[in-house]
mmCIF file as Biopython writes it, N, C-alpha, C and O atoms, coordinates in Angstrom:
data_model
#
loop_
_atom_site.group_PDB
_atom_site.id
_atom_site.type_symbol
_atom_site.label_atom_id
_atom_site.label_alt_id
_atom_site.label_comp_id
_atom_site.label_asym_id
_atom_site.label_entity_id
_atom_site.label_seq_id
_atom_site.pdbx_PDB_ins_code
_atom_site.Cartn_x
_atom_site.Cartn_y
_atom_site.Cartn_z
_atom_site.occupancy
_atom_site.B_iso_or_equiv
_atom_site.auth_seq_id
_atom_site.auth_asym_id
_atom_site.pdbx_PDB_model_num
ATOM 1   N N  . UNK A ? 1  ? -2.904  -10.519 14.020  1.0 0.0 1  A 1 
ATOM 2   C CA . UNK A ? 1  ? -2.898  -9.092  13.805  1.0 0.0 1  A 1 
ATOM 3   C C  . UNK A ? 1  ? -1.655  -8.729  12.975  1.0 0.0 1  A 1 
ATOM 4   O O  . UNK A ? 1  ? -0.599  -9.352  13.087  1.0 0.0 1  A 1 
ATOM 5   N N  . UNK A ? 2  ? -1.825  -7.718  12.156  1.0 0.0 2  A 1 
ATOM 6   C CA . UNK A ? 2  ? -0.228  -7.484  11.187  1.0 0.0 2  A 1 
ATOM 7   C C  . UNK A ? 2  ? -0.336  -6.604  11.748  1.0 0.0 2  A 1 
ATOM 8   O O  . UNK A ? 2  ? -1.254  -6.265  12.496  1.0 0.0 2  A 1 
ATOM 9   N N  . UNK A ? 3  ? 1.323   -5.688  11.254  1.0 0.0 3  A 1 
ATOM 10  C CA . UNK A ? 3  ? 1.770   -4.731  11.642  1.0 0.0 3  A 1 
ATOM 11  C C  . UNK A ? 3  ? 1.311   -3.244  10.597  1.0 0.0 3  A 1 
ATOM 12  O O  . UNK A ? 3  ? 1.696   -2.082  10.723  1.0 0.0 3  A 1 
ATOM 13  N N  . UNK A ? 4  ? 0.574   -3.712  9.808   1.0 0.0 4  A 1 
ATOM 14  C CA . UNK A ? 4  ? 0.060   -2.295  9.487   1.0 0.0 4  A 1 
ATOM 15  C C  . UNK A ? 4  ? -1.601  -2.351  8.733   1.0 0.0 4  A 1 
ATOM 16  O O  . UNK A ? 4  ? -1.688  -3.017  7.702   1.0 0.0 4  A 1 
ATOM 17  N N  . UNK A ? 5  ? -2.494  -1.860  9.104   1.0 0.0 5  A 1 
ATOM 18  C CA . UNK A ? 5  ? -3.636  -1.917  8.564   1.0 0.0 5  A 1 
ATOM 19  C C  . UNK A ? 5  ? -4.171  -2.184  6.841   1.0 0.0 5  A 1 
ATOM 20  O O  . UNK A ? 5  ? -4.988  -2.924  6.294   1.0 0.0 5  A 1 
ATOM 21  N N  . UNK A ? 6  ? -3.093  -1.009  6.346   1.0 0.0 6  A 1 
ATOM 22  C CA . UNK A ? 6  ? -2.979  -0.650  5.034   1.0 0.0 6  A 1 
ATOM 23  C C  . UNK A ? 6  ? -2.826  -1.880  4.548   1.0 0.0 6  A 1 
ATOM 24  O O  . UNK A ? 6  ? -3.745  -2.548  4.074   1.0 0.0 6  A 1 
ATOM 25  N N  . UNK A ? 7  ? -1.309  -2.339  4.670   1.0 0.0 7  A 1 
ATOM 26  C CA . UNK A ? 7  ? -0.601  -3.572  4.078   1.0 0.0 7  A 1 
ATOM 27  C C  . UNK A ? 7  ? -1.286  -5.021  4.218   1.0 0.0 7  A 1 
ATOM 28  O O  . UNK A ? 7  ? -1.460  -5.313  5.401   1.0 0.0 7  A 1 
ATOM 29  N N  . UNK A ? 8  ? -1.732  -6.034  3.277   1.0 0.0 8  A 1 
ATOM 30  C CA . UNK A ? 8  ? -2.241  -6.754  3.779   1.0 0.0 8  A 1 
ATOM 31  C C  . UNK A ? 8  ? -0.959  -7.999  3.543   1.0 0.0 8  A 1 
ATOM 32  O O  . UNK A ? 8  ? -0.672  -8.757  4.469   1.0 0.0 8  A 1 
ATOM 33  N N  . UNK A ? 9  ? -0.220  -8.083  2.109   1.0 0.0 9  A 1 
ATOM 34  C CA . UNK A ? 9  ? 0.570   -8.825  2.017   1.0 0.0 9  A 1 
ATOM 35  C C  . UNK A ? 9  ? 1.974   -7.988  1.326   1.0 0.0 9  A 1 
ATOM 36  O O  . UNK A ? 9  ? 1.808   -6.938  0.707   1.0 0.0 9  A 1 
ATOM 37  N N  . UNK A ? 10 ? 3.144   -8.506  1.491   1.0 0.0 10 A 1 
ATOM 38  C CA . UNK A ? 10 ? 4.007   -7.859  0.766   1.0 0.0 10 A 1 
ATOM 39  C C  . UNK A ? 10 ? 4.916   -8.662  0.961   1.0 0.0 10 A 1 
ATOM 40  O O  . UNK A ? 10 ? 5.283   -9.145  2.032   1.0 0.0 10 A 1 
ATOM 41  N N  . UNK A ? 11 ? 5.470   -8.900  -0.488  1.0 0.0 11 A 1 
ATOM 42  C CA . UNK A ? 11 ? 6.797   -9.540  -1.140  1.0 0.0 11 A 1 
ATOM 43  C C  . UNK A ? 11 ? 7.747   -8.948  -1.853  1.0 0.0 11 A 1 
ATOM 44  O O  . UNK A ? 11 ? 7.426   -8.297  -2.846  1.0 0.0 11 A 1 
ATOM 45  N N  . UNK A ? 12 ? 9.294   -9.093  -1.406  1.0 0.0 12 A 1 
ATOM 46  C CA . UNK A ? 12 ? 10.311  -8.596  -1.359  1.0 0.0 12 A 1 
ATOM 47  C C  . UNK A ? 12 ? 11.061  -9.577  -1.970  1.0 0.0 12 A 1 
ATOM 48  O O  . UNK A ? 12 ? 11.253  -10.701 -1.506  1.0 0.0 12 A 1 
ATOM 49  N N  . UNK A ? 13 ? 11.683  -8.943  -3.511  1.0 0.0 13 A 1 
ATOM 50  C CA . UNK A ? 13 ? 12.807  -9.812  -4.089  1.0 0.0 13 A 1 
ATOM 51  C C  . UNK A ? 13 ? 13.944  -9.200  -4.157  1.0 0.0 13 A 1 
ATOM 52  O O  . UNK A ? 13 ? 13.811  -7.978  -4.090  1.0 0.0 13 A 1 
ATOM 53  N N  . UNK A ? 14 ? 15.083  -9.589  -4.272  1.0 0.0 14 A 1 
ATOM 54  C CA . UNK A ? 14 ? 16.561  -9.016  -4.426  1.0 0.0 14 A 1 
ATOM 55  C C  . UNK A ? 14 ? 17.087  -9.699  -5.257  1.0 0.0 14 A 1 
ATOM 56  O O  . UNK A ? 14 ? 16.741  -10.880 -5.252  1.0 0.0 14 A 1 
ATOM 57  N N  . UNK A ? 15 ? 18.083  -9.276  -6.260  1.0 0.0 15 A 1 
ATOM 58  C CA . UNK A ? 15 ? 18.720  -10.530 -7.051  1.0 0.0 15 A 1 
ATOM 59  C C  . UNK A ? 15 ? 20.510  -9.571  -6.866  1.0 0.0 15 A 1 
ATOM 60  O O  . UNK A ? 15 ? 20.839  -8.434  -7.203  1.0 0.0 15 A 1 
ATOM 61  N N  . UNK A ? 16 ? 21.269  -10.668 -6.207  1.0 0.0 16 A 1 
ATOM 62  C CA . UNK A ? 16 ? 22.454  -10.066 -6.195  1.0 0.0 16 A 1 
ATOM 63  C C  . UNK A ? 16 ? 22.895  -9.698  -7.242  1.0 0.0 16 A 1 
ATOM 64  O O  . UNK A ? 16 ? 23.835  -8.932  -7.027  1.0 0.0 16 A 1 
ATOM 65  N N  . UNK A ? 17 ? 22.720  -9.833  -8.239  1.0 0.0 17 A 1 
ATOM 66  C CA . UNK A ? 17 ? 23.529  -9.152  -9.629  1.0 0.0 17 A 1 
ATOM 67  C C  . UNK A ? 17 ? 22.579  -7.600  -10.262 1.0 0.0 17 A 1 
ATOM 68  O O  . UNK A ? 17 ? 22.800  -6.924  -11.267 1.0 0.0 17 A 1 
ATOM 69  N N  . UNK A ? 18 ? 21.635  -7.468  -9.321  1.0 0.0 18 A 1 
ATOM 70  C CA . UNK A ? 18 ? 20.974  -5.920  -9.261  1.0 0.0 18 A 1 
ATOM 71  C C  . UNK A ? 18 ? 21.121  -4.719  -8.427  1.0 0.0 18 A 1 
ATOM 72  O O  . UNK A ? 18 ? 21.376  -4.783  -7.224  1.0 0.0 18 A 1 
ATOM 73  N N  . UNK A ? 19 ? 21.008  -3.965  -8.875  1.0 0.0 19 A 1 
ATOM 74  C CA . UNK A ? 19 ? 21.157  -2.253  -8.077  1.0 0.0 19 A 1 
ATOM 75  C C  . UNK A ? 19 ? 20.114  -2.019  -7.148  1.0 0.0 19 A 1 
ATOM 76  O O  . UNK A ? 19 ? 20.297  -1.346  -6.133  1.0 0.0 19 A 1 
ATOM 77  N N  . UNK A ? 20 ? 18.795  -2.653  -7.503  1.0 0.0 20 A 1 
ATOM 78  C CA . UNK A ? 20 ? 17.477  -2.428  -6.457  1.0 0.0 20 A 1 
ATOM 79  C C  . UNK A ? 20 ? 17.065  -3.782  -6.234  1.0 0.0 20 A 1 
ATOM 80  O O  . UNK A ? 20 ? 17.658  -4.830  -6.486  1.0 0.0 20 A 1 
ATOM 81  N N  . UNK A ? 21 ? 15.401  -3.474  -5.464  1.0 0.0 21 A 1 
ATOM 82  C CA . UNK A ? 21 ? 14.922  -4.758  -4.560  1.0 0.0 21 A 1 
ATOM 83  C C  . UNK A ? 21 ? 13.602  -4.416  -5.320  1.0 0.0 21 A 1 
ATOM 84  O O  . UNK A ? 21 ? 13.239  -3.275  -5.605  1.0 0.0 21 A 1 
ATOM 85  N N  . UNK A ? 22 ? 12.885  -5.666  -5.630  1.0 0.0 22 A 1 
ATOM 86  C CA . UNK A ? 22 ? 11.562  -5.261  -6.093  1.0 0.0 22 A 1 
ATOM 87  C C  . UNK A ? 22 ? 10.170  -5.612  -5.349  1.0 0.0 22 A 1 
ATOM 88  O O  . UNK A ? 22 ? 9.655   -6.718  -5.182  1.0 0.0 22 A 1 
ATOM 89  N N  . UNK A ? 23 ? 9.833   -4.657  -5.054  1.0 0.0 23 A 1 
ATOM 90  C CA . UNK A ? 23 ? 8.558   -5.237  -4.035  1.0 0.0 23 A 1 
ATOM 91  C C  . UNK A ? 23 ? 7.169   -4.909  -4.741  1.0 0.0 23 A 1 
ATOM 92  O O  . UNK A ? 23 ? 6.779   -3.955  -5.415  1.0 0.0 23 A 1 
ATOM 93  N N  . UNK A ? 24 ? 6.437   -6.393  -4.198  1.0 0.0 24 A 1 
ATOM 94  C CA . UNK A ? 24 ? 4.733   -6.338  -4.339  1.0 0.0 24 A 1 
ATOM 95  C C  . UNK A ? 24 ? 4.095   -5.937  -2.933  1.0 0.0 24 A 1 
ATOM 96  O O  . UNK A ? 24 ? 4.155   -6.425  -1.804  1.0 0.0 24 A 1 
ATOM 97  N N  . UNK A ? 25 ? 3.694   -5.241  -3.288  1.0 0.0 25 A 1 
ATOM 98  C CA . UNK A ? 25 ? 2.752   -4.593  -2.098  1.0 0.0 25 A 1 
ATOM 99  C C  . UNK A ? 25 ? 1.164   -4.571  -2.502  1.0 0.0 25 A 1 
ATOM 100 O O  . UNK A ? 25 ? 0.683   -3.773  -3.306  1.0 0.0 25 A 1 
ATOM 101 N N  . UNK A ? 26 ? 0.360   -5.690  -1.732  1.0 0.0 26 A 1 
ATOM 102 C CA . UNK A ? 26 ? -1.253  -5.862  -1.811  1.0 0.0 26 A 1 
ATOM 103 C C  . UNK A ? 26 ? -1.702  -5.202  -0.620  1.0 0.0 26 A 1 
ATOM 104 O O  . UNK A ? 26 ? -1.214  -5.495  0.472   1.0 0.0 26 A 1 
ATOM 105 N N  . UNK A ? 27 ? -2.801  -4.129  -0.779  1.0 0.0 27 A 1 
ATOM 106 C CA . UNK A ? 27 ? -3.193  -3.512  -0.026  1.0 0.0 27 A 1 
ATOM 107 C C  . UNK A ? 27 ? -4.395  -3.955  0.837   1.0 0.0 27 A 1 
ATOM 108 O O  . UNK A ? 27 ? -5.063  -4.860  0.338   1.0 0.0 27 A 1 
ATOM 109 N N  . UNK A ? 28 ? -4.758  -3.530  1.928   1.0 0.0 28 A 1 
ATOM 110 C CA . UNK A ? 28 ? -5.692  -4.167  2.337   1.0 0.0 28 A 1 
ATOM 111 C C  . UNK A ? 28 ? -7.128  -3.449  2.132   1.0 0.0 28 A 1 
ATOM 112 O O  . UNK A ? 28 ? -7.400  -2.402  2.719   1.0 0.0 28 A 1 
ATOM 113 N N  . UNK A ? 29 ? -7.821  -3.951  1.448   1.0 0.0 29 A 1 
ATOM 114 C CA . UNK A ? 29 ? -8.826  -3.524  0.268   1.0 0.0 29 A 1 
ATOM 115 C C  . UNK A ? 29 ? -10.029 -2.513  1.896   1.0 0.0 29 A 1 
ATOM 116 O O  . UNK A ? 29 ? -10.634 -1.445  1.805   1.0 0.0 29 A 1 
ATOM 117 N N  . UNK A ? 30 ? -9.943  -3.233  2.831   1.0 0.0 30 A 1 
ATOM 118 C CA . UNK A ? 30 ? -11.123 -2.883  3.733   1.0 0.0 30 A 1 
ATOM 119 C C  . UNK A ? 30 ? -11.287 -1.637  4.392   1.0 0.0 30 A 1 
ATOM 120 O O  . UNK A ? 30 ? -12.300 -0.972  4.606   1.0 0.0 30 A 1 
ATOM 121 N N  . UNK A ? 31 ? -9.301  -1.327  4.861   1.0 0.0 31 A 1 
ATOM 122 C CA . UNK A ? 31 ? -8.737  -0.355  5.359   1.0 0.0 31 A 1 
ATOM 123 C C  . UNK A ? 31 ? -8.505  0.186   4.112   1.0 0.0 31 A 1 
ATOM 124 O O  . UNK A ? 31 ? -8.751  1.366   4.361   1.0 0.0 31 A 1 
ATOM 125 N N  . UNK A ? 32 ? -8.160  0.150   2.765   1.0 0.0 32 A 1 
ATOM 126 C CA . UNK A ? 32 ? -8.248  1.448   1.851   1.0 0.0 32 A 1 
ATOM 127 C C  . UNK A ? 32 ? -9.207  2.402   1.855   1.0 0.0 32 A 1 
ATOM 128 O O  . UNK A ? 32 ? -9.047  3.608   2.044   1.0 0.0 32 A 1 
ATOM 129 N N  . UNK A ? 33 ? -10.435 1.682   1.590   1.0 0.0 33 A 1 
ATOM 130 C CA . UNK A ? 33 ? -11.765 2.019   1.807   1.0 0.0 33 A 1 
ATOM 131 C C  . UNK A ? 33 ? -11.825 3.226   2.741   1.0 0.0 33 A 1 
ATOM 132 O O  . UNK A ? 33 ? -11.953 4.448   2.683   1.0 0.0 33 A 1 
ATOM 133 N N  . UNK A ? 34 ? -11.637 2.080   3.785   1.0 0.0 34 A 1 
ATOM 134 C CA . UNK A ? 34 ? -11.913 3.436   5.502   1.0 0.0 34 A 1 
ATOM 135 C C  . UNK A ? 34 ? -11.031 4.505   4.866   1.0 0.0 34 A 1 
ATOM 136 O O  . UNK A ? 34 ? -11.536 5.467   4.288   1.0 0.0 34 A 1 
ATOM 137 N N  . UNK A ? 35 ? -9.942  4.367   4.953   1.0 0.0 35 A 1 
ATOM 138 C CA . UNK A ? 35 ? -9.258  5.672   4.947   1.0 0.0 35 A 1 
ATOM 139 C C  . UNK A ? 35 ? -9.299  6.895   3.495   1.0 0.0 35 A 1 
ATOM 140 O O  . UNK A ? 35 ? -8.759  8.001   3.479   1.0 0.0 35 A 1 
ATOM 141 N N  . UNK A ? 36 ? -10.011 6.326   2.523   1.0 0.0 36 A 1 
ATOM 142 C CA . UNK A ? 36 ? -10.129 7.344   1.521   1.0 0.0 36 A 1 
ATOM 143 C C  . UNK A ? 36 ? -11.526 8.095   1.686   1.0 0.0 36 A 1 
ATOM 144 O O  . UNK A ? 36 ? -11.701 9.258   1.323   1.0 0.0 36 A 1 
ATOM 145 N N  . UNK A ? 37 ? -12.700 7.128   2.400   1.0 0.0 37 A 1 
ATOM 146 C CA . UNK A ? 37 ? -14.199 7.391   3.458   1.0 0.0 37 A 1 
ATOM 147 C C  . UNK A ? 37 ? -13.354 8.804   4.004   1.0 0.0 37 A 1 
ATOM 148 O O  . UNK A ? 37 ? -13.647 9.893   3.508   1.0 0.0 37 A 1 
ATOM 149 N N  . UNK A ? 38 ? -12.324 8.697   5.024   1.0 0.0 38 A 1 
ATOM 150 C CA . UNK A ? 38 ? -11.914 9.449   5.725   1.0 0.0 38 A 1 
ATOM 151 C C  . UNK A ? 38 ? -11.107 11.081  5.255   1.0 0.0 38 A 1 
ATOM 152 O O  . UNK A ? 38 ? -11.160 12.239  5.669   1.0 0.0 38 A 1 
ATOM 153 N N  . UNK A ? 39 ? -10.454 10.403  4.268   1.0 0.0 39 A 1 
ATOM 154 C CA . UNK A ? 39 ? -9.737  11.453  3.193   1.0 0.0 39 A 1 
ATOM 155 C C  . UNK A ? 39 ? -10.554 12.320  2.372   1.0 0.0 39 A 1 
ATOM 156 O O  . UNK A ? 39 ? -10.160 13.383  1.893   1.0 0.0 39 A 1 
ATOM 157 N N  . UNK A ? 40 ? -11.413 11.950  2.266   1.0 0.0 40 A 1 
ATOM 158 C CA . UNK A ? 40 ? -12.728 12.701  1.703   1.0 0.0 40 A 1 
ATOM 159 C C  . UNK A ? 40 ? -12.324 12.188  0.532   1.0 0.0 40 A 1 
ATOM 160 O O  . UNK A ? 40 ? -12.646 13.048  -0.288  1.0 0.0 40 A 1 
ATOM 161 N N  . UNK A ? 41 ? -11.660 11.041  -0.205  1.0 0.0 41 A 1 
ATOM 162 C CA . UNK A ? 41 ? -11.608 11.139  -1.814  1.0 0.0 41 A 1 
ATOM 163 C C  . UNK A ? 41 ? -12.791 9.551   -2.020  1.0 0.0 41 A 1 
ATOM 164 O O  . UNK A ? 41 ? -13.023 8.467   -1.486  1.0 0.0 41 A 1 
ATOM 165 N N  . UNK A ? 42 ? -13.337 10.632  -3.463  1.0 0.0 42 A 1 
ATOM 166 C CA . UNK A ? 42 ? -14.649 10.231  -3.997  1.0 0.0 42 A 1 
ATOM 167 C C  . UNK A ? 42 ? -14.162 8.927   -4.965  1.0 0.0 42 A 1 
ATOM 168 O O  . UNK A ? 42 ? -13.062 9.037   -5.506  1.0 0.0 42 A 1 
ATOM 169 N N  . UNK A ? 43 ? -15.078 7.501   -5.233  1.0 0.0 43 A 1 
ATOM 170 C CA . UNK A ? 43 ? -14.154 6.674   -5.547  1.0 0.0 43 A 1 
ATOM 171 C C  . UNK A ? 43 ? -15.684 5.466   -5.626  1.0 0.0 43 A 1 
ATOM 172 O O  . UNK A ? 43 ? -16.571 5.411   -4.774  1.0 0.0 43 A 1 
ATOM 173 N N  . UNK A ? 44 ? -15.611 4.781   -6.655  1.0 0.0 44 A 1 
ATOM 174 C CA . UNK A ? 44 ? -16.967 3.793   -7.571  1.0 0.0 44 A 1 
ATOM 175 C C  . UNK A ? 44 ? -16.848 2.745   -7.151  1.0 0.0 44 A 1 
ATOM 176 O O  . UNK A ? 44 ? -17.808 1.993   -6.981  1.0 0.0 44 A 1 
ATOM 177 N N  . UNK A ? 45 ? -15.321 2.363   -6.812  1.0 0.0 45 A 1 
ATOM 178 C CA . UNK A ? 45 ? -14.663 0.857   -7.141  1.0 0.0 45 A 1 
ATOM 179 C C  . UNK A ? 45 ? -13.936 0.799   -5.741  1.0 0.0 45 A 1 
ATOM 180 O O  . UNK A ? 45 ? -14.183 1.708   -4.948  1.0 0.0 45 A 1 
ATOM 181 N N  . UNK A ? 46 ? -13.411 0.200   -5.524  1.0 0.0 46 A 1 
ATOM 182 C CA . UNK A ? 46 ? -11.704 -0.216  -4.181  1.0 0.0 46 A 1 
ATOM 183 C C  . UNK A ? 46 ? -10.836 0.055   -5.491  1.0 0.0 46 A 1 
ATOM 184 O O  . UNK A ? 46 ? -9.980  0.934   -5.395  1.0 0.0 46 A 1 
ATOM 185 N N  . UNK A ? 47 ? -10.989 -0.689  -6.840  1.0 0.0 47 A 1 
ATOM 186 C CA . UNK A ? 47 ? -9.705  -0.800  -7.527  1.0 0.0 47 A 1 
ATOM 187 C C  . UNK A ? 47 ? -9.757  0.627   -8.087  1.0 0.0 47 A 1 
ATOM 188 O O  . UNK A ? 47 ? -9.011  0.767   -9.056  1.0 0.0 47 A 1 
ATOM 189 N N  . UNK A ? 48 ? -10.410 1.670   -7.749  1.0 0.0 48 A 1 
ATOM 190 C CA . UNK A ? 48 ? -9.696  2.783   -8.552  1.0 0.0 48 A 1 
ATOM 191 C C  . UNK A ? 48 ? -9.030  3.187   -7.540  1.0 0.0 48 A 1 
ATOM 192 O O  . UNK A ? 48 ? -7.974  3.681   -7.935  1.0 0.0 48 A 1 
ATOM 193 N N  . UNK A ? 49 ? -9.135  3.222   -6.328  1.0 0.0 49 A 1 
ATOM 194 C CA . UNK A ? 49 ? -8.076  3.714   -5.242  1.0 0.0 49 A 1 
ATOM 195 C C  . UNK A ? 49 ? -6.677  3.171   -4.908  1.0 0.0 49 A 1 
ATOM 196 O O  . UNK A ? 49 ? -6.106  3.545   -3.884  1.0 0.0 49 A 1 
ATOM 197 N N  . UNK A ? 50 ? -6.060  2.205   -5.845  1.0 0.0 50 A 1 
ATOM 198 C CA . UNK A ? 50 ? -5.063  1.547   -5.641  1.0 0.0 50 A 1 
ATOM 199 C C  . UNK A ? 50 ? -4.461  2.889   -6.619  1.0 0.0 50 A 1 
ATOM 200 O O  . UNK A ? 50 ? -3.391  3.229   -6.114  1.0 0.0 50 A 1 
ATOM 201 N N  . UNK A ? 51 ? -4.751  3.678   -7.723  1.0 0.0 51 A 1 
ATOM 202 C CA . UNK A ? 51 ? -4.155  3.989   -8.660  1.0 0.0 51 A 1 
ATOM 203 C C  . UNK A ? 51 ? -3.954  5.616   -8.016  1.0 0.0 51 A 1 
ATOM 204 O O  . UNK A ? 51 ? -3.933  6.546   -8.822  1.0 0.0 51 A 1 
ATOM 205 N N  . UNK A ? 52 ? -3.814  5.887   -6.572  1.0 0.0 52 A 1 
ATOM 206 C CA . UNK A ? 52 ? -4.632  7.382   -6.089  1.0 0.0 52 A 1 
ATOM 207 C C  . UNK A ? 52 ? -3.066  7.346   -5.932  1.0 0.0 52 A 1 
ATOM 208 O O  . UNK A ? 52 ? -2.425  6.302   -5.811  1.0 0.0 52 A 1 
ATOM 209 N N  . UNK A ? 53 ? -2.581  8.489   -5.948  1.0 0.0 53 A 1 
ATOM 210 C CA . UNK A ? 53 ? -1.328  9.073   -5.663  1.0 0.0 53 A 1 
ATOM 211 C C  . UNK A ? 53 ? -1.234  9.307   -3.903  1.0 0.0 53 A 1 
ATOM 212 O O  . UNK A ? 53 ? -0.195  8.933   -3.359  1.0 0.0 53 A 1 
ATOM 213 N N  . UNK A ? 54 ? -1.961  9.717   -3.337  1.0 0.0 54 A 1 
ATOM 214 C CA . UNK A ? 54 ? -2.085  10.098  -1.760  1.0 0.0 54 A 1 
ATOM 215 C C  . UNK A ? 54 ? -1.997  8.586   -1.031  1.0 0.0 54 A 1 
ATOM 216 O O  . UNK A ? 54 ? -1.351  8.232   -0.045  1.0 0.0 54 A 1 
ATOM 217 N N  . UNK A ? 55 ? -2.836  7.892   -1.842  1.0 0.0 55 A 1 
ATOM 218 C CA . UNK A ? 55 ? -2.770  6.323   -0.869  1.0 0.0 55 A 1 
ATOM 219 C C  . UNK A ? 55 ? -1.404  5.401   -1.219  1.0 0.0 55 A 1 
ATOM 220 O O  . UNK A ? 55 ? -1.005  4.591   -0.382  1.0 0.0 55 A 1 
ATOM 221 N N  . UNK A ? 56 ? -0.708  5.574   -2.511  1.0 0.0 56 A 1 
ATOM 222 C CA . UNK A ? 56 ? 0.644   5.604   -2.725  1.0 0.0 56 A 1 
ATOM 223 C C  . UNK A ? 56 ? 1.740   6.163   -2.003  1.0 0.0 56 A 1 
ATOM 224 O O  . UNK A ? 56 ? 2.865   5.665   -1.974  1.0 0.0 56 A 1 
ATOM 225 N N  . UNK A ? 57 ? 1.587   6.618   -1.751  1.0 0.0 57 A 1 
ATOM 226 C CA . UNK A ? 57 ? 2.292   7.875   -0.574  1.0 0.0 57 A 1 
ATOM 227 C C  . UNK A ? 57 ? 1.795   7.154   1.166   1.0 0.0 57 A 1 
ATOM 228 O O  . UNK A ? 57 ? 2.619   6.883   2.039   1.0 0.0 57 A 1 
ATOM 229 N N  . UNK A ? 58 ? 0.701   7.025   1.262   1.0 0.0 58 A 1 
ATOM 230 C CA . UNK A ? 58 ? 0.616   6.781   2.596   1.0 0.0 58 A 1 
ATOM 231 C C  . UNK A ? 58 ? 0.841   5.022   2.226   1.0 0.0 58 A 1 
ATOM 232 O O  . UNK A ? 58 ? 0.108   4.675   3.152   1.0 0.0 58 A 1 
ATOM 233 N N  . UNK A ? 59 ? 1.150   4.074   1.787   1.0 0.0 59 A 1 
ATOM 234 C CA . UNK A ? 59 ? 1.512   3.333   1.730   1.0 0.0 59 A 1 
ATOM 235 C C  . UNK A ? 59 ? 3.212   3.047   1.704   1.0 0.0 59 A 1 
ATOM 236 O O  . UNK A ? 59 ? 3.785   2.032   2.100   1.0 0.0 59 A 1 
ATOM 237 N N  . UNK A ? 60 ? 3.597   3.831   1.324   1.0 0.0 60 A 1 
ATOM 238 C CA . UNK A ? 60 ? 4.912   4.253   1.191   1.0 0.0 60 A 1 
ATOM 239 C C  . UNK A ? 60 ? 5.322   4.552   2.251   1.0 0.0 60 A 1 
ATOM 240 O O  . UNK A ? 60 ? 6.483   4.166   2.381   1.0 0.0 60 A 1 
ATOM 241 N N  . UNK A ? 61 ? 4.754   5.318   3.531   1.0 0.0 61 A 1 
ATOM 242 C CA . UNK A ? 61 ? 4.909   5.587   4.784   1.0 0.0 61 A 1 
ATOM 243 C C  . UNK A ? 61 ? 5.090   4.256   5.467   1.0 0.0 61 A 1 
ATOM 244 O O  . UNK A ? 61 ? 6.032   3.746   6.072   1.0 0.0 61 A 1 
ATOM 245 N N  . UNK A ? 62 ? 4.084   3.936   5.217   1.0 0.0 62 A 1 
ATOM 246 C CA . UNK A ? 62 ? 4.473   2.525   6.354   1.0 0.0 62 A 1 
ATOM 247 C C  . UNK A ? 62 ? 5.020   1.689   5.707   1.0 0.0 62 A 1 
ATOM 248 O O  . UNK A ? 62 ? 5.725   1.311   6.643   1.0 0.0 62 A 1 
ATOM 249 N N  . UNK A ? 63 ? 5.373   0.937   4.751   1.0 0.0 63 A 1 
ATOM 250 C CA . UNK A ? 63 ? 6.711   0.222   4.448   1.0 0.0 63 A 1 
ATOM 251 C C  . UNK A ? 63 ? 7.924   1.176   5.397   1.0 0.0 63 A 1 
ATOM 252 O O  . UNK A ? 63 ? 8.608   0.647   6.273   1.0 0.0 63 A 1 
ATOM 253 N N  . UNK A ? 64 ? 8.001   2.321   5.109   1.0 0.0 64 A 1 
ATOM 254 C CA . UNK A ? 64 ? 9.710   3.084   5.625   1.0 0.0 64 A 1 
ATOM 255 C C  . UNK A ? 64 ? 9.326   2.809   6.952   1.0 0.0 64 A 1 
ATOM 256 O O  . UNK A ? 64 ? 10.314  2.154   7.284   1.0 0.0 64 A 1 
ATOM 257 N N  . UNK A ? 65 ? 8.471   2.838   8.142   1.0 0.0 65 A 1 
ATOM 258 C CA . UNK A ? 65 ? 7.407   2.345   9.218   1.0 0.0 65 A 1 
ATOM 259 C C  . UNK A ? 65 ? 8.353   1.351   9.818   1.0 0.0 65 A 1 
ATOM 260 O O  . UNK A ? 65 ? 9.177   1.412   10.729  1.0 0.0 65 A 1 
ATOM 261 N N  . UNK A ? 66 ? 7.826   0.119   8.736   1.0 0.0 66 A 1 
ATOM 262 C CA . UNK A ? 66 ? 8.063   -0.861  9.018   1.0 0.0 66 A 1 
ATOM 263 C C  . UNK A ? 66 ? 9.801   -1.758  8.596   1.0 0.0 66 A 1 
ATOM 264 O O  . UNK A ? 66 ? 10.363  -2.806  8.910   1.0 0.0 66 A 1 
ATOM 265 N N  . UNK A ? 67 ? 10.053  -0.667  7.807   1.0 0.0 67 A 1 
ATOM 266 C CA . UNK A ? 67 ? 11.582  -1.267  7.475   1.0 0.0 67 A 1 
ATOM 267 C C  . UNK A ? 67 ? 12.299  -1.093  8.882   1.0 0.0 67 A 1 
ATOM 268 O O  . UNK A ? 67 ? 13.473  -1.438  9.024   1.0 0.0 67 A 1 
#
């Protein structure tokens, strides 16, 4: 079981000679689904919902969640 539905994988780099951390965040395609079903937003593909500003945002929630 992971710790967040959304998130399916996520990788975290740092390079000491930088100001920030760069992260990949893969979503979990099954739970996007459900929750945009739920959000009421209308959608052809899974991959156009990676590009949705609201699921950016609620992805963004649970990383800070989980930090």
């Amino acid at each position: 079981m992971t710790l967040s539905a959304l998130i399916s994988q996520c990788f975290v780099y740092g390079d000491s000679l930088r100001n920030a951390c760069v992260a990949v965040v893969i979503p979990e395609e099954a739970a996007v689904v459900q929750w945009a079903t739920e959000q009421g937003i209308n959608f052809s593909a899974p991959e156009q919902l990676y590009s949705n500003q609201q699921l950016k945002q609620e992805i963004g929630k649970e990383m800070l969640r989980l930090a």
